[in-house]
C-alpha positions in Angstrom: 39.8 168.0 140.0 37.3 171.4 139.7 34.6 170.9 142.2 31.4 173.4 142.0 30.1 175.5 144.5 27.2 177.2 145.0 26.3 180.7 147.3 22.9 181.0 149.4 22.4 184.4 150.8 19.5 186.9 150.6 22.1 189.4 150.7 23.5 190.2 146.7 26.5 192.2 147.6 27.7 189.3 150.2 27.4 187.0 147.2 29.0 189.2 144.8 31.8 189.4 147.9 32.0 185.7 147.8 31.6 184.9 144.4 34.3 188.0 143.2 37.1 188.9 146.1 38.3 185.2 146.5 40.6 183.8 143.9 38.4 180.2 143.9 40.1 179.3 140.4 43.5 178.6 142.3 42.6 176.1 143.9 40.2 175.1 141.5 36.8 175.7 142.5 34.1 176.8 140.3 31.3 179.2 141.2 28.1 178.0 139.4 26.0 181.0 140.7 24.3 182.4 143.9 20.5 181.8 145.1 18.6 184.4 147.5 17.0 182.1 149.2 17.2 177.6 150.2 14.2 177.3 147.2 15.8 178.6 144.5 19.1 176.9 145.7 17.3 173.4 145.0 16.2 174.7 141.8 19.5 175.3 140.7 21.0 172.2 142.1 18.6 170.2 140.5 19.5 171.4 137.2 23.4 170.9 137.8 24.8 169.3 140.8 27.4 171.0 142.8 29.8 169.6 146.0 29.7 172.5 148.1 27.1 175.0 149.5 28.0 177.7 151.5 24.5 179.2 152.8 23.1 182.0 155.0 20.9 180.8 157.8 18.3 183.5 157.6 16.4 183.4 154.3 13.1 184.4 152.7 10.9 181.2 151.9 13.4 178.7 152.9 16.0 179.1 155.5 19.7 177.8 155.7 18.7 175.0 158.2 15.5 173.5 155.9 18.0 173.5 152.8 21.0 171.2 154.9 18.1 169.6 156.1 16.8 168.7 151.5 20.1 168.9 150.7 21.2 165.9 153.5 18.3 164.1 152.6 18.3 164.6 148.7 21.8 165.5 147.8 23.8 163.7 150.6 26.7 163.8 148.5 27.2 167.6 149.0 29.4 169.5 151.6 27.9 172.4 153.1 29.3 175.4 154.8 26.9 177.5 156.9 27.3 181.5 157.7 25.7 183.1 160.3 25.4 185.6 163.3 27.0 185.2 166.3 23.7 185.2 168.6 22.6 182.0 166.5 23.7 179.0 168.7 20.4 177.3 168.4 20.8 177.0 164.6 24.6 176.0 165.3 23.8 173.7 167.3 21.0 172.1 164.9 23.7 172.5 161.8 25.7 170.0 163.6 23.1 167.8 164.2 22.2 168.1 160.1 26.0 167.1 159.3 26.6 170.6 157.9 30.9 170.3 157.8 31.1 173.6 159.7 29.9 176.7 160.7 31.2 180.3 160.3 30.3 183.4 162.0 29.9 186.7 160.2 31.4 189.3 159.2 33.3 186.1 157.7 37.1 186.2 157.4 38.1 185.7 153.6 41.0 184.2 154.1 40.1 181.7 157.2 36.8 180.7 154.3 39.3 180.1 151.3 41.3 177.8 153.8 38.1 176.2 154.7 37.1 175.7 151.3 40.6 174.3 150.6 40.4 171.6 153.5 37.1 170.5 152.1 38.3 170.1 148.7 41.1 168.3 149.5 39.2 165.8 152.0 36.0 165.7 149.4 39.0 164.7 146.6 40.4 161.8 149.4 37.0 160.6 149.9 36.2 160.0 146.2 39.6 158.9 145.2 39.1 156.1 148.2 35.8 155.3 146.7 37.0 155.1 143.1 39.7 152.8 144.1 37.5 151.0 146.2 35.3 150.4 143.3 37.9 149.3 140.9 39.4 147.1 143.1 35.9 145.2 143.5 35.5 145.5 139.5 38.8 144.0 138.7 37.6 140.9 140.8 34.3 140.7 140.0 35.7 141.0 136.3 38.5 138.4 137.2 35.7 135.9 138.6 34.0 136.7 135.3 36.8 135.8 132.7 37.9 133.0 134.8 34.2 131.6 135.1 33.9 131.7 138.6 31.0 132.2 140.8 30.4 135.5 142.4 30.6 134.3 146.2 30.6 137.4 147.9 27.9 139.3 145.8 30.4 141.7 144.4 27.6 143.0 141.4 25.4 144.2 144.1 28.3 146.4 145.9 29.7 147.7 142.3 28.0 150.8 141.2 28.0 150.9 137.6 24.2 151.6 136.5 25.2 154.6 135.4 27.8 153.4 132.7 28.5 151.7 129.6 30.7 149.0 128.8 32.8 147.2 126.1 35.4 144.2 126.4 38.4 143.9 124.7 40.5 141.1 124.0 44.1 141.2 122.8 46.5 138.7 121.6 49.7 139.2 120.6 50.7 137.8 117.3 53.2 134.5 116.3 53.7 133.9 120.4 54.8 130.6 120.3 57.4 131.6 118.6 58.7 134.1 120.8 57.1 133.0 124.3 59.0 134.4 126.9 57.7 136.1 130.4 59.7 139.5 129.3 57.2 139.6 126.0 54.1 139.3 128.6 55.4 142.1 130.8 55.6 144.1 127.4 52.1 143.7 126.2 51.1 144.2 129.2 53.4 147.6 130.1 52.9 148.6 126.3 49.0 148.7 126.3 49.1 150.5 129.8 51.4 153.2 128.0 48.6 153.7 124.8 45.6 153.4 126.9 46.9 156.0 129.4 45.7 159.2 127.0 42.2 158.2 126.2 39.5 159.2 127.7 37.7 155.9 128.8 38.4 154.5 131.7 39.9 150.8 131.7 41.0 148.0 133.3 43.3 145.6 132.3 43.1 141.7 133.3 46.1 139.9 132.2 44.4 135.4 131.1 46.7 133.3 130.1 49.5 132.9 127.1 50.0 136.3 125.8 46.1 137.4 126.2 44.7 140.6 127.5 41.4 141.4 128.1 40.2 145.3 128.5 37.1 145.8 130.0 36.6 149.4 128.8 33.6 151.9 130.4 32.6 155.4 130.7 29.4 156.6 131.8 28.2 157.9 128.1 28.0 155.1 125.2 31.3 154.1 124.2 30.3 155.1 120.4 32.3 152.7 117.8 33.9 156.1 116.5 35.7 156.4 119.6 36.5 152.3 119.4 37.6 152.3 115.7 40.2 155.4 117.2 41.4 153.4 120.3 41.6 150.0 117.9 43.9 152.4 115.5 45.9 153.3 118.3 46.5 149.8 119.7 47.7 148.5 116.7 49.5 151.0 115.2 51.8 151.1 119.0 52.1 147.0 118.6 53.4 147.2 115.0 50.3 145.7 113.4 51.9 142.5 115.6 48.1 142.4 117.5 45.0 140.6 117.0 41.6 142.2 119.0 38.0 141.4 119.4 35.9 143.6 120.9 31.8 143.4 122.1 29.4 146.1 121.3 28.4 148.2 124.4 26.1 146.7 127.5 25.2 148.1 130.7 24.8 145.0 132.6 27.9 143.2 133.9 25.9 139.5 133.6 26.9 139.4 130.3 30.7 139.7 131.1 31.0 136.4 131.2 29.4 135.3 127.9 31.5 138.3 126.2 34.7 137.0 127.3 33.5 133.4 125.8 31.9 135.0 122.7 35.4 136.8 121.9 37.4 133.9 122.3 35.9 132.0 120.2 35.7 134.6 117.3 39.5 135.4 118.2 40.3 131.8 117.7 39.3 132.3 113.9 41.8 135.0 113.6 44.4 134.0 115.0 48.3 135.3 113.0 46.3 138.2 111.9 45.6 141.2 112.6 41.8 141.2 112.7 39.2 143.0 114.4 36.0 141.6 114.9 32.7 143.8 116.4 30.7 141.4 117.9 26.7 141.3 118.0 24.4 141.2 120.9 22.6 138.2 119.1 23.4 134.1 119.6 25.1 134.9 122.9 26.5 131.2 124.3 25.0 129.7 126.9 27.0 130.3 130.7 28.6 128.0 132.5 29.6 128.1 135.7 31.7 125.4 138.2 31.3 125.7 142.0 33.8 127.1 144.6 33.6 125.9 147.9 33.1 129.4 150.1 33.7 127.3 153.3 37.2 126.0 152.1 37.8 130.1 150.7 37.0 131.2 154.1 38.6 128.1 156.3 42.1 129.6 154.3 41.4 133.1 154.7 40.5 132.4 158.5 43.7 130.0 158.9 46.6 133.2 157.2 45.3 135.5 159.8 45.5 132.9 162.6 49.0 132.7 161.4 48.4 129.0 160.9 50.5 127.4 157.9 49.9 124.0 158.5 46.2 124.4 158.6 46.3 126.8 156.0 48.8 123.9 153.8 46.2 121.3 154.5 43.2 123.2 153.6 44.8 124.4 150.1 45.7 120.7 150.1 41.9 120.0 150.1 41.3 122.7 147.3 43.6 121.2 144.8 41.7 118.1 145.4 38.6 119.6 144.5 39.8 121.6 141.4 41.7 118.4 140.0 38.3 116.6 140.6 36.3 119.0 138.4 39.0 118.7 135.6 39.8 122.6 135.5 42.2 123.9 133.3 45.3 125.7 134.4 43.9 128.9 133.6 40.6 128.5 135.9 43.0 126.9 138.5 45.0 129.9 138.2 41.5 132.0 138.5 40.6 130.4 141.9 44.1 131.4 143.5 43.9 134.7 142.4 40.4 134.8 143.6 41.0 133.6 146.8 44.2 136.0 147.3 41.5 138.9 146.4 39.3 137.5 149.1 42.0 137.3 152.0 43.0 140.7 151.1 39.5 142.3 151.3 39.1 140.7 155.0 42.0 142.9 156.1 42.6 146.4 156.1 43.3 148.1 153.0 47.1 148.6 153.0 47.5 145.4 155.2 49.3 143.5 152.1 49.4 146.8 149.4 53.7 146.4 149.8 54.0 142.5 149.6 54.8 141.6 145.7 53.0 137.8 145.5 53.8 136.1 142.2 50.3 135.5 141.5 50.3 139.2 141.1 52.6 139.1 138.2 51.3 137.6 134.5 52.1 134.0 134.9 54.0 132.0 132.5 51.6 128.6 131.7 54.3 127.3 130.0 56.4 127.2 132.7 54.3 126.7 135.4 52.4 123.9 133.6 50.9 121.5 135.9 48.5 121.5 139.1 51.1 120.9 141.9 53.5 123.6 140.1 50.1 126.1 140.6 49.8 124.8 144.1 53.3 125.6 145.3 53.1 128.9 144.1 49.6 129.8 146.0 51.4 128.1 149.1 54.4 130.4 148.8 52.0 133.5 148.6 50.0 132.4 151.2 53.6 132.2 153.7 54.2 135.3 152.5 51.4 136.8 154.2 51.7 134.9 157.6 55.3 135.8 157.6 54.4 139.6 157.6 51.4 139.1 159.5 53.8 137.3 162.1 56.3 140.5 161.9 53.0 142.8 161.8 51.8 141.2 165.1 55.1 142.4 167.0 54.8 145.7 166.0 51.3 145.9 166.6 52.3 145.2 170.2 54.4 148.3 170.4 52.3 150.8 169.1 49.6 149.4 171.4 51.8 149.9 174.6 52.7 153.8 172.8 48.9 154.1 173.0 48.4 153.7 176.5 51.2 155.4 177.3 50.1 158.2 175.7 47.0 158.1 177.2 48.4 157.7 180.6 50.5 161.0 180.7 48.7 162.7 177.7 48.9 165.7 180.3 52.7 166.1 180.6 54.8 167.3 177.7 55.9 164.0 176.4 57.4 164.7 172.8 57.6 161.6 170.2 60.9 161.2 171.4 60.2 160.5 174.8 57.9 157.8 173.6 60.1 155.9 171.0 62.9 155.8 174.0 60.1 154.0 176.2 60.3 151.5 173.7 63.6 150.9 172.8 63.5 152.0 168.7 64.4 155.2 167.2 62.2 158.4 167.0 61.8 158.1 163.1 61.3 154.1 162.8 58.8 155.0 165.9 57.0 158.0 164.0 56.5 155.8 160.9 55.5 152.5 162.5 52.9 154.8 164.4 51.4 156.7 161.1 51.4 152.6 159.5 49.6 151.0 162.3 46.9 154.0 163.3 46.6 156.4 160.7 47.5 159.0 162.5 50.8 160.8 162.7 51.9 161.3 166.8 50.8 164.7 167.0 47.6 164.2 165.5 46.9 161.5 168.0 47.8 163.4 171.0 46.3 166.0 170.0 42.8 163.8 169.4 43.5 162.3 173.3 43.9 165.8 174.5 40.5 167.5 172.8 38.4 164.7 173.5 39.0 165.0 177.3 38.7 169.0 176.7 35.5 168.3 175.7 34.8 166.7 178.1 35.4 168.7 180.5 33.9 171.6 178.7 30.4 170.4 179.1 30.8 168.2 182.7 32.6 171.2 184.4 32.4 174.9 185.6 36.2 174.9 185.2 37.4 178.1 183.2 39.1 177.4 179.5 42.3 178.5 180.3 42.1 175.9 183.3 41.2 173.1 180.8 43.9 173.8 178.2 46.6 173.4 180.9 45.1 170.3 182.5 45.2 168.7 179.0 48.6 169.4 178.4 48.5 172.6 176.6 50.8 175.4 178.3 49.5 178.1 175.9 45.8 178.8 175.9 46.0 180.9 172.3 47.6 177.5 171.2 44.9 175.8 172.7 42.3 177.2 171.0 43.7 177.2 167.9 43.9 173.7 168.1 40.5 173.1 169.4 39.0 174.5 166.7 41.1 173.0 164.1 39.7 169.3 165.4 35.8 170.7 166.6 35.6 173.5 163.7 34.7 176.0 166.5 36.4 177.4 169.6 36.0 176.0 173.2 34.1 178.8 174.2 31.3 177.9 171.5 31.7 174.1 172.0 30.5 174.9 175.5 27.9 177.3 174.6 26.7 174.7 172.3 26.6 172.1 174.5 24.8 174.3 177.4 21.9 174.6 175.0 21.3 170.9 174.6 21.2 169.9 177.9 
């Protein structure tokens, strides 16, 4: 990913420095230009967006301070990196207070700047590619809801952001499947179209219905143009052997119609069906919508009973469900809808890897041949559902252990425990302790004794007279060089500024 960065200094040859000396194009950063002064920065920022800024502070017409201060307000999406004088703790000390990501001191070190830069890049790609999936994650279940006609009870539209694109759906069906029905020639429409779709350019995602149907909800944020369609329809067919039949909407922006797409296709598919026909639909004579009701209470009386750990609630409540469905004469394929729904729904209460390794079989492209009747659907959502206690169960013991670790930690963060001291403490082996750690906090053992040990540094920083050197070794760090080194790797400025800083507030 390039990103695009942007110099603000009144000074030309420090942005010619900036802009020239540094090889930015290895790690992929492009320089859009330089601006004298925080006015003519907006100007140009306006006209193409950037994600970083590194600006002076001192600056004719507008200063480095009132441009993080637009730029937070206006462009909150952008990083900024702030360059100064060492006499300037006031504005320091207001940067922070902006959210500008950090502040160097002239003359500025090239090399400690291009790692900077680097760091930011790498967290700024983390951050989006977190979003992103975030995103699609709400997307395919608000499109699942959709294509299984169910209701959108936790007001996913409102929390997907796609304003800003365009849409098409796609529906595929494989040709003459009842004569070769099998779950391996699922897997393969399904593997196969991820293979072709992989080298376009729009972005897609694939729900897998019922049978041997796919439907493609394809988006980008220009018009997907029918040239670019008829090209991706070639493709499709041309990798199935002509063995295919498609239907495809023209482009929307609002994701209310979803629904009425996904009806409108299959019943123009239905027509077609042996052949391999594509159909463009119209906007006009859209079908009514129709909607059937999912009880949220009994969704979240499930959801709240698999993290109690409590099966036979949890088997007496889906109990309750099938009832309902049964009642309201679903087909298998809605049935089917509302278990995958509600697996979506108990794994958007928990944390985002809670469940990410645990391979349910709702997961997978059923076979409605096979598993052709309401009880059949039952006992599979009631195996997935004991999957999850069971490794919530397992979860729950070592959730315990890193817990004790924790206040262990913080207990002697002062002495020179090592990981290995730690994982002896509790009976398991240094690596099965250093993984189980990373999995339940986030942090790697290191990282979080270091955090422990810079907080209270702080702390100390601004409640005491005590010298730095005194701090680092009543933290636990033997070495002062080490110390500050480390300080300023977690506070993005050394213990002597922190405390500076912090003298000026008060």
């Amino acid at each position: 990913m390039t990103l695009k960065m942007l110099i603000v200094d009144d000074e030309p040859l420090i942005c010619q420095g900036l802009s020239n000396t540094i090889p930015w194009e290895e790690i992929d950063i492009d320089i859009v230009g330089s601006a004298n002064n925080g006015k003519k920065a907006l100007e140009i920022i306006q006209q193409e967006p950037v994600d970083i800024v590194i600006t002076d502070v001192y600056m004719p017409e507008m200063d480095g301070i009132h441009l993080s201060k637009a730029l937070a307000e206006g462009f909150p999406e952008v990083t900024i990196i702030m360059i100064s004088g060492y006499e300037e703790f006031e504005y320091a000390r207001q940067a922070i207070r902006i959210g500008v990501e950090d502040y160097l001191l002239k003359p500025v070190d090239i090399d400690e700047l291009f790692a900077l830069i680097k760091d930011v890049k790498q967290q700024i790609e983390k951050t989006r590619k977190e979003e992103q999936d975030q995103q699609e994650t709400m997307l395919t279940n608000y499109l699942s809801q959709q294509v299984f006609d169910l209701p959108d009870s936790y007001n996913l539209e409102e929390k997907i952001k796609m304003q800003a694109y365009s849409f098409r759906l796609l529906m595929i069906e494989r040709k003459n499947y009842m004569a070769v029905c099998s779950k391996d020639t699922e897997m393969e429409l399904a593997n196969h179209l991820k293979e072709v779709i992989a080298p376009c350019e729009l972005s897609s995602i694939c729900i897998e219905t019922h049978e041997n149907q796919l439907v493609v909800f394809l988006y980008d944020q220009q018009d997907v143009s029918n040239d670019n369609i008829n090209q991706f329809i070639t493709v499709i067919t041309e990798a199935f052997d002509n063995q295919v039949s498609l239907a495809i909407s023209s482009s929307y922006h609002d994701l209310h119609h979803v629904s009425l797409l996904y009806q409108e296709l299959n019943q123009r598919l239905s027509f077609y069906r042996g052949s391999a026909k594509q159909v463009i639909t119209d906007k006009e004579n859209m079908p009514s919508e129709k909607h059937f009701d999912v009880d949220k209470q009994i969704v979240d009386s499930i959801s709240n009973a698999v993290f109690q750990q409590d099966k036979l609630e949890v088997d007496k409540v889906v109990n309750q469900l099938f009832i309902d469905l049964e009642q309201n004469q679903l087909t298998l394929v809605q049935i089917k809808g509302v278990a995958i729904f509600l697996l979506n729904s108990i794994k958007e209460r928990g944390q985002a890897s809670t469940f990410e390794n645990l391979e349910f079989t709702l997961g997978q492209e059923l076979d409605l041949l096979i598993y052709n009747s309401i009880d059949a659907l039952q006992a599979v959502l009631s195996d997935d559902l004991e999957l999850m206690i069971n490794f919530l169960q397992h979860s729950s013991e070592n959730h315990w252990i890193i817990q004790h670790a924790k206040q262990y930690i913080e207990k002697n963060y002062q002495k020179d425990i090592k990981a290995v001291e730690v994982a002896e403490e509790h009976y398991i082996t240094p690596n099965y302790f250093s993984m189980l750690f990373k999995q339940e906090t986030g942090y790697s053992y290191s990282e979080y004794l270091n955090t422990i040990r810079i907080n209270k540094a702080k702390e100390l920083l601004t409640g005491t007279s005590n010298k730095v050197f005194e701090i680092a070794e009543y933290v636990g760090y033997r070495e002062y060089k080490y110390f500050v080194q480390v300080f300023k790797n977690y506070a993005g400025i050394t213990p002597t500024q922190f405390r500076r800083i912090h003298s000026i507030e008060k």
